[in-house]
Phi, psi and omega in degrees: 000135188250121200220156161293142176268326167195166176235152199224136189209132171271128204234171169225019158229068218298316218259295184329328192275306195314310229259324167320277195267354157305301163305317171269008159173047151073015189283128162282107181261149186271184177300195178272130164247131175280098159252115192287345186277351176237309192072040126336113128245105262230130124261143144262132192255110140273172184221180209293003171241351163150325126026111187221151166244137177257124142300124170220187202150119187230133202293343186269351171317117182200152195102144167227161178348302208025271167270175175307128168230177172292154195133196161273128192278327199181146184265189157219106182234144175273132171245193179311305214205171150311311155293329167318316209299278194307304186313282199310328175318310189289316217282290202337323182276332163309315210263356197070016159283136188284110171282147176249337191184124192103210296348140195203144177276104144358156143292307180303008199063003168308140158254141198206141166247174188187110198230182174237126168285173193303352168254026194044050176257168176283123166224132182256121223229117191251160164279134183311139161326158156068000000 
């Protein structure tokens, strides 16, 4: 059986991004890795159903995401219900995180919200199916 292990995102602020989604979506961060010879430096987050994210960051890595480009378009994490969907939506916009779009009913039929994290990349936060 073939399963993903983790998605991986370059960041330019480690401990901000790690401090992001640990908060705003339950990521358990492992320690910090160093490789002083590249100046790599790594978390890994998981999360409760198995799910791991790499935070990474190197100093000649630079530029950001900004807007859509070719690439990766968006990370996405699932809550429960519809409501789950909006209550996080108030808290996000309470706290100053920028939502971009939603919550709103897909074309495709996701109910959804889309917000950026501190490096602007796009995240999308669905109501489970079903």
């Amino acid at each position: 059986m073939t399963r993903i292990d983790h998605a991986a995102l370059w960041v330019s602020d480690l401990e901000e991004s790690r401090d992001f989604y640990s908060e705003w979506f339950a990521g358990t961060a492992g320690p910090r890795y160093d490789n002083p010879r590249t100046g790599l430096s790594t978390y890994f987050l998981s999360f409760d159903d198995g799910a791991r994210l790499e935070l990474m960051t190197r100093p000649d890595v630079t530029g950001g995401p900004g807007g859509e480009t070719c690439g990766w378009a968006h990370l996405s994490f699932c809550v429960p219900d519809e409501p789950a969907v909006d209550a996080l939506a108030t808290r996000l916009r309470d706290s100053g995180v920028e939502v971009v779009d939603g919550p709103r009913r897909t074309g495709d039929g996701y109910y959804e919200l889309v917000l950026l994290d501190p490096e602007g990349n796009r995240v999308e936060v669905v109501a489970e199916w079903g």
